[in-house]
C-alpha positions in Angstrom: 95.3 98.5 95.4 93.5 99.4 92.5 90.1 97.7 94.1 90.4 99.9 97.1 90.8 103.6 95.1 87.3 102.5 93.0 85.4 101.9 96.3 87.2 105.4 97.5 85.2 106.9 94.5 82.3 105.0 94.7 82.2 105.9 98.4 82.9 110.1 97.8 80.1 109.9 95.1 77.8 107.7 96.9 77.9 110.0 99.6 77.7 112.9 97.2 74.7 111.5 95.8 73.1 110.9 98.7 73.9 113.5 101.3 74.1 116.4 98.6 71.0 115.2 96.9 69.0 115.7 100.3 70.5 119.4 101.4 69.4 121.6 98.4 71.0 124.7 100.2 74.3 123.1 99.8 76.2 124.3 97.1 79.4 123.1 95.8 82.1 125.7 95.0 84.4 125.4 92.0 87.9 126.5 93.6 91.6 125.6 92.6 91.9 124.0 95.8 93.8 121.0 96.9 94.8 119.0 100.3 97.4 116.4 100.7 98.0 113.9 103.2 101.3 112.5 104.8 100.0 108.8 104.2 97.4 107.1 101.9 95.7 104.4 104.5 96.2 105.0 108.2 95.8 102.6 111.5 92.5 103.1 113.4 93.1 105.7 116.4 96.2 107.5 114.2 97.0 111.2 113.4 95.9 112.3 109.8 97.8 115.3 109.3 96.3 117.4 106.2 97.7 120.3 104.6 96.9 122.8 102.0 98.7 123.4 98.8 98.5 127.0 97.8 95.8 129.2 99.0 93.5 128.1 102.0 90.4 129.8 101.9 89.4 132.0 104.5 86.6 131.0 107.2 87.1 127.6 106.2 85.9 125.1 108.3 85.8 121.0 108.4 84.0 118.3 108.9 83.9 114.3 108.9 81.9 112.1 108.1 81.5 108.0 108.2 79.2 107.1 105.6 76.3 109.9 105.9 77.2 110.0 109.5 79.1 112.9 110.8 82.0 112.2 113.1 83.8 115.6 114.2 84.0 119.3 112.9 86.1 122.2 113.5 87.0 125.3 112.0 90.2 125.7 110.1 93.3 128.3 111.3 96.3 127.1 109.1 97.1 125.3 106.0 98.4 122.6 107.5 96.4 120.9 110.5 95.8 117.1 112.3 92.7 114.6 113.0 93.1 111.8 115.0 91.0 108.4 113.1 88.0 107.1 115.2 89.6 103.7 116.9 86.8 101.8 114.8 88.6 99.0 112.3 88.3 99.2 108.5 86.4 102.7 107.9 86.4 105.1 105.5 86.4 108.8 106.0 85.3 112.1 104.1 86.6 115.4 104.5 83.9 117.6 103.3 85.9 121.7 103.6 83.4 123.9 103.3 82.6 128.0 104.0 79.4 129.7 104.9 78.9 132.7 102.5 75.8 135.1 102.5 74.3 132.3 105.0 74.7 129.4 103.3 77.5 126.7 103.6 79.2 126.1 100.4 81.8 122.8 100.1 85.3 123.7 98.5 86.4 120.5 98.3 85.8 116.4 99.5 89.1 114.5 100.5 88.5 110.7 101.6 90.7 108.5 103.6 91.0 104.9 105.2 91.8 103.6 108.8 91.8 100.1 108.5 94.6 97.8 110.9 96.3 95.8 107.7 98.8 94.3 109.5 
C-alpha cells in the first residue's frame, strides 16, 4: 500500500507541475477545505461518491482529469455528490475543485483516486 499512496503524490504533483506550470492564469486558492470519499481505490465503471466536510464553497465547480487529459466536468450543487470511473483498467484520477472569481478560475483544492480491477 504504501507504494501506491507515493505514486498518488507523485502523480497530484506531477500533474501540478506540469498542467499548473503551463496555465499562468490559474491560481491556487488557500481554503480550509476538505473532500472525503466512501472508498480509497474503486473498480473501473463504479460510483465515487465525494462529499464535503464543512463549508462548500459557492460557484464551485469540478473537473477530472487522467493524466493532463481531462475526462468530465460539472458544476457543483451540494456537499455531497457522485462520479461514475471511466471503465478503463488501472487509472488514476484527479479532482481539481475550482471557482471562477473576477474572471479567472481559481482551484480550491486537488483530490486523487484509483479505478483499477484488483481482484
Amino acid at each position: 500500500m504504501k507504494g501506491k499512496e507515493i505514486s498518488i503524490l507523485f502523480f497530484c504533483f506531477l500533474f501540478a507541475a506540469t498542467t499548473f506550470g503551463q496555465q499562468k492564469d490559474r491560481i491556487l486558492l488557500q481554503m480550509d477545505l476538505s473532500v472525503s470519499t466512501d472508498k480509497s481505490s474503486y473498480q473501473p465503471g463504479e460510483t465515487i461518491r465525494f462529499a464535503f466536510e464543512g463549508q462548500m464553497p459557492v460557484n464551485a465547480s469540478v473537473r477530472y482529469f487522467h493524466l493532463d487529459k481531462l475526462v468530465d466536468r460539472r458544476r457543483l450543487t451540494t456537499k455531497n455528490w457522485t462520479w461514475k470511473a471511466p471503465q478503463a483498467d488501472f487509472r488514476g484520477y484527479l479532482a481539481e475543485i475550482y471557482m471562477v472569481i473576477n474572471g479567472k478560475e481559481k482551484t480550491c483544492l486537488l483530490y486523487t483516486s484509483d479505478a483499477a480491477d484488483e481482484r
